[in-house]
C-alpha positions as CSV (number, residue, x, y, z in Angstrom):
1,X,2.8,2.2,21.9
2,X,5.8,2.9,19.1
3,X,6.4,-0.3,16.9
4,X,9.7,-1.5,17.3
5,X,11.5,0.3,14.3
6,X,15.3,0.4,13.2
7,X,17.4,3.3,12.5
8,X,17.7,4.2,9.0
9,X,21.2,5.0,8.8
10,X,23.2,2.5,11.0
11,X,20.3,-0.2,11.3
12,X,20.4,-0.2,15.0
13,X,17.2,-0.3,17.4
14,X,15.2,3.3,17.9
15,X,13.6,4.4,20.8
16,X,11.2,6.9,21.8
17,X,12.7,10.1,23.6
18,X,9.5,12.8,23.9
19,X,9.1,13.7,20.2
20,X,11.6,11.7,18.8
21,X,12.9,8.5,18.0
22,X,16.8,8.0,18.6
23,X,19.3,5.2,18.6
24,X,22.4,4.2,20.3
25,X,24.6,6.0,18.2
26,X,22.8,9.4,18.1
27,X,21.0,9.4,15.1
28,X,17.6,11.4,16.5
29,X,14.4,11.6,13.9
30,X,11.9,13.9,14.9
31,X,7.8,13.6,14.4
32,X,5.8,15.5,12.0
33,X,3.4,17.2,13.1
34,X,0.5,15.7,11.3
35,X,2.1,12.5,13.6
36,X,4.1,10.4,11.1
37,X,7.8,9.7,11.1
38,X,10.1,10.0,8.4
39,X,12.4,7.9,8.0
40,X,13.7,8.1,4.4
41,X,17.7,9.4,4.4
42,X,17.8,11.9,1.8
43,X,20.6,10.6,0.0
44,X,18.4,7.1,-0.6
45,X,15.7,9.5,-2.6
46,X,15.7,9.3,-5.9
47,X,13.9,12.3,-6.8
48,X,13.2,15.5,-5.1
49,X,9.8,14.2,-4.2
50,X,9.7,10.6,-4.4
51,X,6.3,8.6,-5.0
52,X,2.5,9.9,-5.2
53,X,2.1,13.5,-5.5
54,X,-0.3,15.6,-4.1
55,X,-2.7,15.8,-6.9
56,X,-2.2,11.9,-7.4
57,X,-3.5,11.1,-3.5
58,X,-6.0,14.0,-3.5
59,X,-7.2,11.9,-6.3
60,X,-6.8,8.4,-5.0
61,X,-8.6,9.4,-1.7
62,X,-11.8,10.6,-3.3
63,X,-12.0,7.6,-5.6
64,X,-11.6,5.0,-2.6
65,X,-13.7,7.5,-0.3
66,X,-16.3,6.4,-3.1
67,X,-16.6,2.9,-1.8
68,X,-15.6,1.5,-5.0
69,X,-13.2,-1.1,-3.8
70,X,-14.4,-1.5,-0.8
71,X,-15.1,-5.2,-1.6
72,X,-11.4,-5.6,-2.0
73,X,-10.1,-4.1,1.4
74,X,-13.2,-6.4,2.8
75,X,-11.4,-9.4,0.8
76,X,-7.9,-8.5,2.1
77,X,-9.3,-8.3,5.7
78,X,-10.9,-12.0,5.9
79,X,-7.8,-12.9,4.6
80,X,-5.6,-11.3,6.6
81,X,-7.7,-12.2,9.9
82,X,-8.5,-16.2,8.9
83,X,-4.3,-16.5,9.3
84,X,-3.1,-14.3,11.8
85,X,-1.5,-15.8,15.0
86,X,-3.5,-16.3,18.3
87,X,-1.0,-13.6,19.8
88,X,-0.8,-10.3,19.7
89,X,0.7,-9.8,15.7
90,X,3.3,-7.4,14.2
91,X,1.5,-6.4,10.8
92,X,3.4,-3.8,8.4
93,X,1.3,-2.6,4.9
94,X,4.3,-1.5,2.6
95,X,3.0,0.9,0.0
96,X,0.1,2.1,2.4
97,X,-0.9,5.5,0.0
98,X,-3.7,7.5,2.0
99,X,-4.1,4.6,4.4
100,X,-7.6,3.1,2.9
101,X,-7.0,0.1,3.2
102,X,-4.7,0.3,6.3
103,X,-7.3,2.2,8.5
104,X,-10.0,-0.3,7.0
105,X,-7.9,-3.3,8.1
106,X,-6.8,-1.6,12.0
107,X,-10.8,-1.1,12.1
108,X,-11.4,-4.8,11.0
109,X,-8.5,-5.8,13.7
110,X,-10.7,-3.9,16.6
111,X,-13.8,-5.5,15.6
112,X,-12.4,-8.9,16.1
113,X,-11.5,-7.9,19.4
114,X,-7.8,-8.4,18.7
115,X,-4.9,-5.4,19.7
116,X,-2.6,-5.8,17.5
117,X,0.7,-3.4,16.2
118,X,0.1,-2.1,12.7
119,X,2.4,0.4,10.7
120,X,1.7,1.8,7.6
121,X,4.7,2.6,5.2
122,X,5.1,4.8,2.0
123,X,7.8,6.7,0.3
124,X,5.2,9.8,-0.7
125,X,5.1,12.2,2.0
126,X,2.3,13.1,0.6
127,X,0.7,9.9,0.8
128,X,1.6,9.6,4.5
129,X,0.3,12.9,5.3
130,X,-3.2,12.1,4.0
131,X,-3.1,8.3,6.0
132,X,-2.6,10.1,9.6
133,X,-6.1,11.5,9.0
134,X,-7.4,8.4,8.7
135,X,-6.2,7.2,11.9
136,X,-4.1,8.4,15.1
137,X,-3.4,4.6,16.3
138,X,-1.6,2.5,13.1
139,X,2.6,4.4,13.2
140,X,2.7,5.8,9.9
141,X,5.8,5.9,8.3
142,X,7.5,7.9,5.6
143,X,10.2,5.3,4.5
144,X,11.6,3.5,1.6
145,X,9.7,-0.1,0.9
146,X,13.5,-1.4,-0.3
147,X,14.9,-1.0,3.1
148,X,11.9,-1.2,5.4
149,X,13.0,0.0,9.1
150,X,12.0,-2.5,11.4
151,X,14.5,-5.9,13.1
152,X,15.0,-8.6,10.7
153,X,12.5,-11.6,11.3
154,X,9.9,-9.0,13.6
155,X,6.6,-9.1,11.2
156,X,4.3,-11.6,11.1
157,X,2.4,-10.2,8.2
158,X,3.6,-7.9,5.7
159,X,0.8,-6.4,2.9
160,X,2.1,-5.3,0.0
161,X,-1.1,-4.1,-2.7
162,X,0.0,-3.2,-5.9
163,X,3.3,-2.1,-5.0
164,X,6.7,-3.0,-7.0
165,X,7.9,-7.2,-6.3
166,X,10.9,-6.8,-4.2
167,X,11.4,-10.1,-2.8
168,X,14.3,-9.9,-0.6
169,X,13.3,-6.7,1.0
170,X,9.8,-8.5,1.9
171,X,11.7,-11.2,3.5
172,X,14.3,-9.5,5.2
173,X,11.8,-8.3,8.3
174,X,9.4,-11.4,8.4
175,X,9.4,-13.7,10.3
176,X,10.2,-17.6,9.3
177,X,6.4,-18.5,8.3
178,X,5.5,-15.0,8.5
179,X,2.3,-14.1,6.0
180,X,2.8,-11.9,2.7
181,X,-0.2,-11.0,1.0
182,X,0.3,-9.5,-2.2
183,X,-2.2,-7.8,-4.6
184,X,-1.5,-7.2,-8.3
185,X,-3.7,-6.6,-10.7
186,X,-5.1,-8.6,-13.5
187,X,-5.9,-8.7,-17.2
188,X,-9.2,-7.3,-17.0
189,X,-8.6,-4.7,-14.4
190,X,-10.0,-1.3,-15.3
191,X,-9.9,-3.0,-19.3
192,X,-12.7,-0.5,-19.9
193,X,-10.7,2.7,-19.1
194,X,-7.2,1.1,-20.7
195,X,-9.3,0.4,-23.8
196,X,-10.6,4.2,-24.2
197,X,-7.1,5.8,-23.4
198,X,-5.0,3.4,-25.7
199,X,-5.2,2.3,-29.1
200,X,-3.8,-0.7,-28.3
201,X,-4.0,-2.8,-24.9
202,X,-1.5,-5.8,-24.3
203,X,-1.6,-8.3,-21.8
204,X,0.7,-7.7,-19.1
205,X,1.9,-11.5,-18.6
206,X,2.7,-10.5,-15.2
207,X,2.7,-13.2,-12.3
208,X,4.8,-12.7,-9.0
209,X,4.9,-16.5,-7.8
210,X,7.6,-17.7,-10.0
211,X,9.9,-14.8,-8.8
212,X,8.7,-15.1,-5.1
213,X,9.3,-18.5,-5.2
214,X,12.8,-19.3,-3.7
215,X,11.5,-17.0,-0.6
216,X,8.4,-17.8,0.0
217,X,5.9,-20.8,-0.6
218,X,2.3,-20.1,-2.4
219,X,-0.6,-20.9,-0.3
220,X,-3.5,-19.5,-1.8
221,X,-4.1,-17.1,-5.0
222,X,-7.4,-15.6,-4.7
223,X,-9.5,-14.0,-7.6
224,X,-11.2,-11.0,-6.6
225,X,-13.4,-9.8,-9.8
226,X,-17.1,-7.7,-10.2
227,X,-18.1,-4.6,-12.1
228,X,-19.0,-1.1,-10.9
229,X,-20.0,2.3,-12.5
230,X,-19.0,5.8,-12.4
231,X,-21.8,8.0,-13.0
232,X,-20.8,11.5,-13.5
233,X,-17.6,13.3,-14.6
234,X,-15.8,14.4,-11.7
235,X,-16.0,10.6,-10.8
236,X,-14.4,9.5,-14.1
237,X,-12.0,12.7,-13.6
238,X,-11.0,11.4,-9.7
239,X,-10.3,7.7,-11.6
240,X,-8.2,9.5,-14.5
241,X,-6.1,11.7,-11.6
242,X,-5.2,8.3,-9.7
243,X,-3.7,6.5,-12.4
244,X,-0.9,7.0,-14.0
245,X,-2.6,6.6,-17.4
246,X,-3.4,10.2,-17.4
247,X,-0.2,11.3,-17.9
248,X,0.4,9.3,-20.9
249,X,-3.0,10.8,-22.6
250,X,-3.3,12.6,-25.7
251,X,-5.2,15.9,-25.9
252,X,-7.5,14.5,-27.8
253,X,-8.3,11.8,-26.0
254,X,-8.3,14.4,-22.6
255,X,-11.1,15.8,-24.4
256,X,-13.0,12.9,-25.4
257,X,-13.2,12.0,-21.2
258,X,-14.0,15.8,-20.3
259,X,-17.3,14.6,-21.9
260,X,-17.8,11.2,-20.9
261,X,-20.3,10.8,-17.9
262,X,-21.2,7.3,-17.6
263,X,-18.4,4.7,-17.4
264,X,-18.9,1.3,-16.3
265,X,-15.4,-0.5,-15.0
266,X,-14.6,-3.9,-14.0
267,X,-12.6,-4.8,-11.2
268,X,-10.0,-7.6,-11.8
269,X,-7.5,-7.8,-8.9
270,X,-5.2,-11.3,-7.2
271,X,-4.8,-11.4,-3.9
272,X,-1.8,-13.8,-3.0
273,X,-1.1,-15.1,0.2
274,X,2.5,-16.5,0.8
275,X,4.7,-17.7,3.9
276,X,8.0,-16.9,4.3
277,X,9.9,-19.9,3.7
């Protein structure tokens, strides 16, 4: 079944015609191939090639294939299921890369015996490429976060993990009471890595609540924090490639990592849950 999804252009309800998607007005979209939609007007990019490049979620897709942080999509899972309504739910993740933690959440869905509609949204074609691999039954979506194509007040959970705050455009297509959870990183995230690559490493003060707040109402800020290795250099590499640390490297320190083999890390991420006030 097609999500319910909005026409980028004039905002008005699409529906699906064979291989496309077309609204009222004649604005068609076709599918990909690889079975995404895109959605993002070309006049609304802001670079030739918006978002993750191909290197970046070739990268970011060998690292998670690792298992790494599979504590974390396990985290956002009981989470996610523990406040979902008894019905059938409408459940967007905004920012979805590759689709790891997508597919991981759609299999957590089926296992709990519930059907429900999930889209996966990201601005990297790339990225969005990579995600229909992972699964032919969440709609993936190449759109733009800031104006997220589906009715006004139609979710009932929106994820949003480690993706730019945008307040309004996370309330616009929830639902009153609808769930946000939002991951962001903390201080100690990856402090091992940050600590190698720069001379000096601030803390970032950041905290979404305060900004959130007029929106949407806090329920629960949970702490997800333990420590893992990388044990060989392609591993450390695939971590390097997925970050954008790497591009702010110097050659010298480039060449102090082509050596490193053993790297132990500690994971340090928040996981917010909000309602849409």
């Amino acid at each position: 079944m097609t999500a319910l999804l909005t026409c980028p252009v004039c905002q008005s309800d699409l529906s699906r015609q064979d291989k496309n998607l077309c609204c009222a007005q004649g604005h068609s979209f076709d599918r990909a191939k690889q079975g995404y939609w895109n959605l993002l007007l070309s006049h609304k990019k802001k670079s030739k090639d918006p978002g993750d490049n191909a290197g970046m979620v070739q990268s970011r897709r060998a690292f998670l294939d690792q298992g790494h942080y599979a504590q974390l999509s396990d985290q956002v899972n009981q989470l996610i299921l523990a406040n979902l309504p008894a019905d059938t739910a409408q459940i967007l993740d905004m920012g979805c890369g590759e689709g790891f933690y997508t597919a991981a959440l759609e299999q957590a869905l089926i296992n709990a015996g519930r059907q429900d509609q999930l889209i996966g949204l990201d601005i990297s074609k790339h990225a969005v490429k990579a995600a229909c691999t992972r699964s032919k039954g969440i709609e993936w979506l190449v759109a733009s976060g800031a104006n997220i194509p589906v009715p006004e007040s139609n979710l009932d959970v929106l994820t949003v993990l480690f993706s730019r705050l945008m307040p309004e455009a996370f309330a616009k297509p929830l639902k009153q009471d609808g769930l946000l959870l939002l991951a962001w990183t903390g201080e100690q995230h990856l402090i091992e890595l940050r600590e190698l690559i720069y001379d000096e490493v601030r803390p970032s003060g950041y905290d979404p609540v305060k900004q959130l707040e007029p929106l949407f109402e806090l329920q629960s800020i949970t702490d997800v924090n333990y420590g893992f290795a990388l044990h060989d250099n392609p591993s450390i590499q695939t971590l390097l490639g997925m970050t954008p640390h790497s591009q702010r490297m110097a050659q010298a320190k480039r060449e102090q990592f082509a050596q490193l083999e053993q790297l132990n890390l500690t994971l340090d991420v928040k996981l917010g849950l909000f309602r849409r006030r």
